[in-house]
C-alpha positions as CSV (number, residue, x, y, z in Angstrom):
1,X,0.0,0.0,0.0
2,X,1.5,3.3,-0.8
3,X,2.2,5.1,2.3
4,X,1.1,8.7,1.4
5,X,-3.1,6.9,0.8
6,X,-2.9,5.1,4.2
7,X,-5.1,6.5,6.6
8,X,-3.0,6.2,10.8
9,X,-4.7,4.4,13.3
10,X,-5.2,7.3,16.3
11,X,-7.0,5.0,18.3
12,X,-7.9,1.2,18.9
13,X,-11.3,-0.5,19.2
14,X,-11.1,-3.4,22.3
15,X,-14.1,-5.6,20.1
16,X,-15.0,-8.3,22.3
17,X,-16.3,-6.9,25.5
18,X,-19.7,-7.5,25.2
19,X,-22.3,-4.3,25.1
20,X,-24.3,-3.5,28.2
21,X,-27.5,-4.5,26.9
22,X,-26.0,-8.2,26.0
23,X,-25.6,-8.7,29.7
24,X,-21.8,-6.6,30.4
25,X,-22.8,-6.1,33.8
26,X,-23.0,-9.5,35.0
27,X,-19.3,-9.2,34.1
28,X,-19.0,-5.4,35.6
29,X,-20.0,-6.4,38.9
30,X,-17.7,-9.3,40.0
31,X,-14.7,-7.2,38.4
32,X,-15.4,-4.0,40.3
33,X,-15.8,-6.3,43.4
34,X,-12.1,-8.0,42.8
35,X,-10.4,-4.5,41.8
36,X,-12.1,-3.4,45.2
37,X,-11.2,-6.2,47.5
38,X,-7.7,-5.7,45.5
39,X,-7.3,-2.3,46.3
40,X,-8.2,-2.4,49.9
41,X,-6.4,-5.5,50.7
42,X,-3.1,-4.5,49.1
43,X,-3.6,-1.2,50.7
44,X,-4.1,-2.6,54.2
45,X,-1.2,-4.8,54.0
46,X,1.3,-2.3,53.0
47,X,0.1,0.2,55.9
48,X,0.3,-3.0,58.4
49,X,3.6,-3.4,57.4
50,X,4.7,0.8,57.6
51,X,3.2,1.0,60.9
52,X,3.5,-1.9,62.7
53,X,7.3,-1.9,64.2
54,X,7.3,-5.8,64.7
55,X,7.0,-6.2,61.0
56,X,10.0,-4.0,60.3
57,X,12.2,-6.7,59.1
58,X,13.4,-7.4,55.4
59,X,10.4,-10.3,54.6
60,X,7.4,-7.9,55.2
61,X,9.5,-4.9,53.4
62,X,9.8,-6.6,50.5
63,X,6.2,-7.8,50.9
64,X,4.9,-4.5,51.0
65,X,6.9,-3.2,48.2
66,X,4.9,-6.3,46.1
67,X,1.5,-5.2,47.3
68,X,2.1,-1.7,46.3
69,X,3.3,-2.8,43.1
70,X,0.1,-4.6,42.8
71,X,-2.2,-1.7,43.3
72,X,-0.8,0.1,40.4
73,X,-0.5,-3.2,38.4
74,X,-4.3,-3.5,38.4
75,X,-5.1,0.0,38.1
76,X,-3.5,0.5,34.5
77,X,-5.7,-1.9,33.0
78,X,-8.9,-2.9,35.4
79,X,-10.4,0.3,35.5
80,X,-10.5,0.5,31.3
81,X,-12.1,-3.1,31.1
82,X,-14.5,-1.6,33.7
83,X,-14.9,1.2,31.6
84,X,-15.5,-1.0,28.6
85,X,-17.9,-3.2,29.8
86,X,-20.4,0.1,30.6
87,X,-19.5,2.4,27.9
88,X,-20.6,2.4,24.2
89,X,-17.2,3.8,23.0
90,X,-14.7,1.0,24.3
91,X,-12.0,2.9,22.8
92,X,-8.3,3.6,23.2
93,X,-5.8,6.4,22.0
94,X,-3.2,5.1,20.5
95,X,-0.9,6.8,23.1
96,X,-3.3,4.9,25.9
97,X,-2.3,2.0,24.4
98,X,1.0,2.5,24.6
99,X,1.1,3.8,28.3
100,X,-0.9,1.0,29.2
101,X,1.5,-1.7,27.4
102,X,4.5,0.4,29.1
103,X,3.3,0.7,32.6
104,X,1.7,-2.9,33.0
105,X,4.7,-4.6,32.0
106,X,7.0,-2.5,33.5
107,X,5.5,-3.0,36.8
108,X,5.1,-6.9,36.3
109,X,8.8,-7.0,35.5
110,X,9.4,-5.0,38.8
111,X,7.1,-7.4,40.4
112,X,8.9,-10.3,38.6
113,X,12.4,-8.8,40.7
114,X,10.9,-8.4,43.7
115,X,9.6,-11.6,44.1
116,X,13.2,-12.5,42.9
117,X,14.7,-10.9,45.5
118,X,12.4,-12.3,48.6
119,X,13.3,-15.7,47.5
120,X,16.9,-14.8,47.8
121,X,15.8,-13.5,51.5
122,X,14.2,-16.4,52.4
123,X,17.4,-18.3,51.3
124,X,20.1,-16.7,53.5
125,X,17.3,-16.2,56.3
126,X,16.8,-20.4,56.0
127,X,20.4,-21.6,55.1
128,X,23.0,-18.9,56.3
129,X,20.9,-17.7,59.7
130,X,23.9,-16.5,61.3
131,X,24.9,-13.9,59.2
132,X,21.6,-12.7,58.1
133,X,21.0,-9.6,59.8
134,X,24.7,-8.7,58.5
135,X,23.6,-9.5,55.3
136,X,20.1,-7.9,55.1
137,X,20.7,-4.5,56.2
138,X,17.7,-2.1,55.8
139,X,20.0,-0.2,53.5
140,X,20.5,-3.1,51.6
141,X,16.8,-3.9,51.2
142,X,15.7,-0.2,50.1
143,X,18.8,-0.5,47.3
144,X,17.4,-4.4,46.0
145,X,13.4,-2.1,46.1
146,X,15.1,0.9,44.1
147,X,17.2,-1.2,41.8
148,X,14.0,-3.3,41.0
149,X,12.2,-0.4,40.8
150,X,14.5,1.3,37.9
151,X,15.3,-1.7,36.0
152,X,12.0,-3.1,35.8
153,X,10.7,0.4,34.1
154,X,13.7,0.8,31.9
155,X,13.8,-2.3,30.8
156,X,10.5,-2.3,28.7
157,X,11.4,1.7,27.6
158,X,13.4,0.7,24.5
159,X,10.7,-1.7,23.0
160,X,7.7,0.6,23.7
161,X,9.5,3.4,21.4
162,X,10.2,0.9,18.8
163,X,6.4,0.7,18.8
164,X,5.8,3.9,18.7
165,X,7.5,4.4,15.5
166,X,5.8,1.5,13.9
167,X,3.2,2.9,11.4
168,X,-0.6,1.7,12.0
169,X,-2.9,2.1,9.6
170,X,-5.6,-0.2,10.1
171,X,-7.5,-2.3,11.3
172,X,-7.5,-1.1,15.0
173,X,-9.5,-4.3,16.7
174,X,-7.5,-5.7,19.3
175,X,-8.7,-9.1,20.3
176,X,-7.8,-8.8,24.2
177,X,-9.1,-7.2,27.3
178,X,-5.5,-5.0,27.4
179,X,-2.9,-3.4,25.1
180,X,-0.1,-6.4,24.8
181,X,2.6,-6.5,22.6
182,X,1.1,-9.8,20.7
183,X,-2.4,-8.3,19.7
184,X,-1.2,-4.6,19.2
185,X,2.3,-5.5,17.0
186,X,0.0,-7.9,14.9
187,X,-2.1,-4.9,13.8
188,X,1.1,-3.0,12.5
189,X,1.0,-2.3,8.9
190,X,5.2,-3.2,8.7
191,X,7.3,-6.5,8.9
192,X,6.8,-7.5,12.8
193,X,9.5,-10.0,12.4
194,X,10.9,-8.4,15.6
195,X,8.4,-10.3,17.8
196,X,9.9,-13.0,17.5
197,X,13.2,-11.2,18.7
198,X,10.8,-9.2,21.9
199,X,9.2,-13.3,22.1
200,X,13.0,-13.8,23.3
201,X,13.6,-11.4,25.5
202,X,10.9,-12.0,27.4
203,X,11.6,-15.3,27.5
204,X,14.6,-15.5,29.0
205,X,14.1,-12.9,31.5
206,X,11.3,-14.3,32.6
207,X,13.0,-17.9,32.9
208,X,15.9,-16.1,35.1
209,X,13.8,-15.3,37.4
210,X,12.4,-19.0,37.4
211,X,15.5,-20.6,37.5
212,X,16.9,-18.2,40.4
213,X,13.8,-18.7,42.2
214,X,13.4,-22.4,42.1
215,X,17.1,-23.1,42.9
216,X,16.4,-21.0,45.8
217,X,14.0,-22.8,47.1
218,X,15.2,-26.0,46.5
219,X,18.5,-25.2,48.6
220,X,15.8,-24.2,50.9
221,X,13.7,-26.9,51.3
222,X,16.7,-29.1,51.4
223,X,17.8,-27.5,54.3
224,X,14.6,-27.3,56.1
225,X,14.2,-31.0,56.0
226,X,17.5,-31.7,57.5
227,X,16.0,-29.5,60.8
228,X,15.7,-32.5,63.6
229,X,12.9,-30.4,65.5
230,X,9.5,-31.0,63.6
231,X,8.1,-27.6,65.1
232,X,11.1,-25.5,63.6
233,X,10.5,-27.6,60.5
234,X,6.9,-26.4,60.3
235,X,7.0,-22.6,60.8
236,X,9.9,-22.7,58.6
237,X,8.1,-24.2,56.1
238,X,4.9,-21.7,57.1
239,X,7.5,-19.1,56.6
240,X,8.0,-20.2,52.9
241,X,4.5,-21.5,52.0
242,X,3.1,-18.1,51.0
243,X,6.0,-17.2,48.9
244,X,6.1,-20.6,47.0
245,X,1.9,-19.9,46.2
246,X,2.7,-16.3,44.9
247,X,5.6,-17.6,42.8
248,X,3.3,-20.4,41.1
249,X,0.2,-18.1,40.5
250,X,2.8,-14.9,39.2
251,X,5.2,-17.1,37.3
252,X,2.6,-19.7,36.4
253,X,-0.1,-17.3,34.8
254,X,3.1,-15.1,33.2
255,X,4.4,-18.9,31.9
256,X,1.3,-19.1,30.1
257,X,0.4,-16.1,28.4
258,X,4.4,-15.3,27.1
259,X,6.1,-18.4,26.7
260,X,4.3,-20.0,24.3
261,X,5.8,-18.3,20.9
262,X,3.8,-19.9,18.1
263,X,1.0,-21.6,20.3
264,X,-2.3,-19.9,18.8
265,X,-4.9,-20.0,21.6
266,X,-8.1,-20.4,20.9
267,X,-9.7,-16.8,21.8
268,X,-11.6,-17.5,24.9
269,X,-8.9,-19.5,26.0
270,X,-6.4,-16.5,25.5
271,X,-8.7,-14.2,27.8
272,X,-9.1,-16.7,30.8
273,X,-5.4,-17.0,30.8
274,X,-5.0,-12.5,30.8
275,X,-7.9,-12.2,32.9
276,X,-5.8,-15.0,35.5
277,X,-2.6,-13.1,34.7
278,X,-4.0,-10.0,35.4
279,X,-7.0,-10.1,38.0
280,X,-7.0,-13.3,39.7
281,X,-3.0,-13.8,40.1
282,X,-3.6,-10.4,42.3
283,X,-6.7,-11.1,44.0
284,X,-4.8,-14.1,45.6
285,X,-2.2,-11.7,47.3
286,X,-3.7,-10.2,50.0
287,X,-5.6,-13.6,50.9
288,X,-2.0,-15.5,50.9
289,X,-0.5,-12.6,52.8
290,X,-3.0,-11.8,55.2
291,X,-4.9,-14.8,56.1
292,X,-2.8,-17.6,56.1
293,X,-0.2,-15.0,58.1
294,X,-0.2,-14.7,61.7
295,X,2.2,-11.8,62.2
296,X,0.1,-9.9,59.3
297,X,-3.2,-10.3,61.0
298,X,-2.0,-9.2,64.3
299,X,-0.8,-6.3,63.1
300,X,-4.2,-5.5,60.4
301,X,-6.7,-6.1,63.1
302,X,-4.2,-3.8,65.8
303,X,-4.6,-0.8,62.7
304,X,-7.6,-1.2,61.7
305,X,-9.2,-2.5,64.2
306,X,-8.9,-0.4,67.6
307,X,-8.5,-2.7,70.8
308,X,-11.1,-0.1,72.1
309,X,-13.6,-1.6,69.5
310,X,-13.4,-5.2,70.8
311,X,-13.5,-4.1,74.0
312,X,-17.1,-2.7,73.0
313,X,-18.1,-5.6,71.1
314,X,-17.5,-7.4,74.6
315,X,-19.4,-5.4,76.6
């Protein structure tokens, strides 16, 4: 097509949220409810950890970092497929798009380190004890946040301005609930060859983390196991436990929607895998963090809920 008749694509149409009078808000309603509970649980755990001084130790830093992460994670794209399922014009500037690809990935890359970085924690905490709080210092831990922080948002920089300079000029249906690389790069009116090359990358930084993760848990376990005591064996492994369940729903759900190259989906098959890498993955967090956490609840219910308050409930 000659480039001077080609009309650019300033916006992008998301096609297959269903209208409101087909029944949208049966969908609206449990989504506003999960980006809620989200929200407020992510919220609540990152204030119990600030406040409370008990939980001022390198584990529940780094686990506050992650749910603060996770509050912005879900904002950049929840809201618009709230938005979409209401509104007639499920729409997207072109620059949206972008912004949304940039600062959803950038913040699961900087969730990807983080969770990187607690397993590392968790390793010299289990298997090197005595030199832990040597190791660990609190100036340590807020250098391992910032670095995360900075890499994981300059990392995706270079391939969002590549995309920016790609010409599109029709059509503008994208084919998931988000702006992702896959479904916007396919509507580029230019050799895409390169995804194959951005396929690659993601790959194998998303395998590093894996593979530095896994081996650290591993040594971990091993070491736990050779602990005579059974009850140090069990709250070491309670320790663990709701690390190990965020790893396998993050890392699982990430597995699934970017390391499958050439694997075509079928459609509703690639939405319940985004909708589990982007809603459900992060509705698990402040469940796993919270409830099945003593320390964590303590320190909620002494926030949030004054002792004065269940002294009244008493009486």
């Amino acid at each position: 097509m000659d480039p001077e008749n080609q009309t650019m694509v300033t916006e992008f149409y998301f096609s297959d949220f269903p209208r409101f009078e087909n029944g949208s808000l049966l969908f609206f309603m449990p989504l506003l409810f999960i980006y809620v509970f989200i929200i407020i649980g992510n919220f609540m755990i990152f204030c119990a950890v600030r406040l409370d001084t008990r939980l001022h130790n390198p584990m529940y830093n780094f686990i506050s970092v992650f749910s603060f992460l996770e509050i912005w994670y879900t904002t950049v794209t929840i809201p618009k497929m709230l938005s979409n399922l209401v509104s007639e014009q499920k729409t997207i500037s072109f620059t949206g798009c972008l912004l949304q690809m940039y600062f959803f990935h950038s913040l699961g890359v900087t969730e990807a380190l983080v969770l990187t970085v607690m397993a590392i924690d968790r390793y010299i905490a289990i298997c090197n004890p005595l030199r832990y709080a040597v190791i660990m210092t609190p100036r340590l831990c807020m250098q391992l946040s910032t670095a995360s922080c900075v890499f994981g948002f300059l990392l995706l920089l270079p391939e969002i301005v590549w995309i920016s300079t790609l010409p599109f000029c029709g059509p503008n249906q994208i084919h998931q609930l988000f702006c992702d690389f896959g479904p916007v790069l396919h509507l580029a009116c230019t050799d895409t060859s390169m995804i194959l090359v951005e396929d690659i990358i993601h790959a194998i930084s998303i395998l590093t983390s894996v593979s530095i993760i896994t081996l650290s848990y591993l040594r971990i376990i091993t070491v736990i196991l050779k602990i005579p005591s059974g009850e140090s064996r069990q709250k070491a492994f309670s320790t663990c436990a709701a690390h190990i369940t965020i790893f396998l729903l993050f890392f699982g759900s990430v597995g699934l929607m970017y390391l499958r190259f050439s694997i075509i989906f079928p459609q509703l098959l690639d939405k319940a895998v985004a909708l589990m890498f982007a809603v459900l993955a992060p509705f698990f967090n402040p469940i796993i963090y919270s409830l099945r956490n003593k320390d964590m609840k303590n320190a909620i219910k002494k926030i949030f809920l004054p002792q004065k308050l269940f002294n009244v409930s008493r009486s």
